[in-house]
C-alpha positions, 0 to 999 in steps of 0.5 A, a space after each residue: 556494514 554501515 555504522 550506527 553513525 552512517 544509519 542516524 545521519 541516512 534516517 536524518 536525511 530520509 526524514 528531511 527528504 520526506 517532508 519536503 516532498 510532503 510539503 512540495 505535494 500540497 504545493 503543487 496541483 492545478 493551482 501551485 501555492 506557495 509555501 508559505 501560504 501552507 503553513 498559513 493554512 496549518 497554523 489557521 493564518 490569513 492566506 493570500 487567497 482565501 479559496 486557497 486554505 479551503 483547497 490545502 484543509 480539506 483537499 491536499 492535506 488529506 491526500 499528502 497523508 493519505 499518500 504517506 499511509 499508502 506508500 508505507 504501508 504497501 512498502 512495509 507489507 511487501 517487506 513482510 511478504 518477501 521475507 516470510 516466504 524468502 522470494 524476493 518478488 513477493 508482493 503484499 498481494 501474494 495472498 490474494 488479499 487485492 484480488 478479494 478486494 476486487 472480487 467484492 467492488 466487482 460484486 457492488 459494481 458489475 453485480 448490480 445488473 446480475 443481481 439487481 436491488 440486492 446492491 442498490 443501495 450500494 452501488 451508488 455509495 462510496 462507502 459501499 465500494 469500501 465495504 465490499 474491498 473489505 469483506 472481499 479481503 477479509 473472507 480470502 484472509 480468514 481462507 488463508 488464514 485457515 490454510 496457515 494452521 493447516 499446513 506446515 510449508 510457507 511455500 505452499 500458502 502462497 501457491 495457495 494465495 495465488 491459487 485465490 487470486 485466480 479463482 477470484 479473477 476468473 469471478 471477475 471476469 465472468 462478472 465483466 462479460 456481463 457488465 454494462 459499459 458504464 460498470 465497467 468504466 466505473 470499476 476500471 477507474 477504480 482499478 486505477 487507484 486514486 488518493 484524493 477521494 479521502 475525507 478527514 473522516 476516511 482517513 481516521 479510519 484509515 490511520 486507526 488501522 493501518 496503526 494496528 498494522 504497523 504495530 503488528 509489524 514492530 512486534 514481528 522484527 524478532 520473529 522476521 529476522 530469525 526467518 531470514 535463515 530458515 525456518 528450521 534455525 528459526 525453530 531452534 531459537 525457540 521461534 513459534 513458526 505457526 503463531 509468527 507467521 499468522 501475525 505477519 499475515 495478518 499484519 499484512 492483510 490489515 495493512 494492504 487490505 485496508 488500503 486497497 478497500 479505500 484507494 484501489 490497489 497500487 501496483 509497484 510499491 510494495 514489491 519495489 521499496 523493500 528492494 531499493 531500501 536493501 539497496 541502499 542500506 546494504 542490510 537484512 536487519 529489520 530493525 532498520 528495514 523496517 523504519 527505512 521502508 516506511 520512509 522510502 514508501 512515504 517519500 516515493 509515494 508522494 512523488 508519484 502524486 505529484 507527478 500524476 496530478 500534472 502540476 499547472 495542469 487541470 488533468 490527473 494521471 492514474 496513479 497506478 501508472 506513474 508509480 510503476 512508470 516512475 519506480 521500475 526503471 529506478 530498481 532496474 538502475 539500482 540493480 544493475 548498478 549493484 549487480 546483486 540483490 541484497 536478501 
C-alpha cells in the first residue's frame, strides 16, 4: 500500500493536471486564446482583442466550470452507488433517477402534442426542461426513497431502481410513438448532453447543490467503508444501515439528479472514474477515493470538452460520445493491464 508521501505527491499532481486542463479548456475552441490573454480576462486586464474577454466571462469560463461540477459529481455519485450495493457496474443512474429526469423532459417536450396548453409555457422555456428533469428525478427519489425504509435487502433497491428505470422508458417511448419530428430532434439533442447552456445564474444553482451533495458525501466516508465488508460487520461496528444508506441515496440523488436536470444525462463517467482511481491508487479507503475521484472527474471531464468542441473548428461533438469514446478504451487498458479489479 502506497505511503501518506506517495498519496500527497499523486494529489499534487492531479491538482496540477486539473488546472491545466482547465485553463487549456478556455484556451481552445472555434477561436484558440492565448493564455495569457485568459488570465487578462480573470483579473479584468486589457486583452489583445476585446471580443475575447467577452467569450472567456460569459461563455468558456462557465462551462470549464460547469464540466468540473459534472465530471465530479457523476464520478463521486458512481463511487457511492458501487460501493453501497458492492457491484462494480453500478452507475449513479442505478436508481432510475436519469431515467425520471427523462420521463419529466419527455412529458414538457413529446407531451406538448398529447397534452397540449397544458406544457405551453413550458415547452419553449429552458428553465421549464430543467424543472421537469428535476421533479421527474425528485418523484423516482421519493419512490426509492419509500422502498429503502421498507426493505431491508440493498440488492433488491436497486433491481427495484431498475424496475423504475424501465417503467419510466416504456413511458417515453410511448410519448416518442406520438411525437412530431421537431420533438423528437429537440429531445434527442437533449439526450446528447450539453455544458455550455449555463448561465453564471445557472450554474449558482447548480454549485449550491451540488455542495449539499458533496457534503453529504464527506459525512458518509465512515459509514462507506465500514460497507465494504458487508453489512453485517457494518452493523456490529454500530453502523446505522437504514439511516446511512438513505443519506448515500440521497446524497447521490442530489448530485446526478441535479446535474442531469441542467446538462442532460452523461454516459461514461460515473461508472468509469471510480474504476480508474482504484486502479491508480490501488485502495478502498474512502478517505482517499473520495477526493481522487473528484479530481479525475474534473480532469476527464474537461478532456473530453474539449475534444467535443473541435478546436479550430465551428462544429460541437456530443459530448456523451466523446466521453465514452474516450473513457471505455482507457478503463479497458487499465484493466487488462492490472488483470484485477480493485473493489
Amino acid at each position: 500500500m502506497p505511503n501518506p508521501t506517495t498519496y500527497r505527491l499523486s494529489f499534487l499532481v492531479l491538482i496540477l493536471l486539473l488546472l491545466v486542463c482547465f485553463f487549456a479548456n478556455i484556451s481552445l475552441g472555434s477561436v484558440s486564446i492565448p493564455f495569457k490573454d485568459i488570465f487578462n480576462s480573470l483579473i479584468g486586464s486589457p486583452t489583445e482583442k476585446e471580443s475575447w474577454q467577452h467569450i472567456v466571462i460569459n461563455y468558456r469560463l462557465p462551462k470549464a466550470i460547469t464540466a468540473i461540477v459534472v465530471g465530479s459529481g457523476l464520478g463521486i455519485s458512481g463511487l457511492l452507488m458501487q460501493t453501497l450495493f458492492r457491484n462494480p457496474l453500478a452507475g449513479p443512474f442505478v436508481l432510475g433517477i436519469s431515467s425520471g429526469a427523462s420521463l419529466g423532459v419527455a412529458l414538457v417536450i413529446l407531451g406538448y402534442s398529447i397534452f397540449g396548453g397544458i406544457f405551453a409555457t413550458l415547452f419553449v422555456s429552458k428553465w421549464g426542461i430543467v424543472i421537469a428533469a428535476s421533479m421527474g428525478s425528485f418523484l423516482v427519489l421519493l419512490a426509492v426513497m419509500a422502498v429503502s425504509i421498507k426493505i431491508r435487502d440493498t440488492m433488491a433497491i436497486l433491481i427495484i431502481g431498475l424496475m423504475f428505470a424501465s417503467i419510466t422508458a416504456a413511458i417515453v417511448s410511448m410519448l416518442s410513438y406520438f411525437g412530431s419530428a421537431e420533438q423528437l430532434q429537440q429531445y434527442i439533442f437533449w439526450g446528447f448532453g450539453s455544458l455550455g447552456n449555463l448561465s453564471w445564474e445557472d450554474l449558482f444553482i447548480l454549485f449550491l447543490i451540488f455542495g449539499v451533495g458533496i457534503l453529504l458525501s464527506i459525512t458518509s466516508i465512515k459509514s462507506l467503508n465500514s460497507l465494504l465488508l458487508g453489512e453485517n460487520y457494518a452493523k456490529s461496528l454500530g453502523l446505522n444501515i437504514k439511516k446511512s444508506r438513505l443519506l448515500i441515496i440521497i446524497a447521490t440523488s442530489l448530485l446526478a439528479g441535479t446535474i442531469t436536470a441542467f446538462t442532460g444525462p452523461i454516459a461514461f463517467i460515473g461508472l468509469a472514474i471510480p474504476h480508474i482511481t482504484r486502479q491508480v491508487f490501488n485502495t478502498a479507503n474512502h478517505k482517499i477515493l473520495l477526493p481522487a475521484v473528484f479530481l479525475f472527474g474534473a480532469i476527464v471531464m474537461l478532456v473530453c470538452d474539449s475534444i467535443a468542441q473541435l478546436p479550430g473548428s465551428d462544429f460541437t461533438l456530443p459530448i456523451n460520445a466523446i466521453t465514452a469514446l474516450v473513457g471505455a478504451p482507457v478503463v479497458i487498458w487499465l484493466l487488462t493491464r492490472k488483470r484485477k479489479m480493485v473493489f
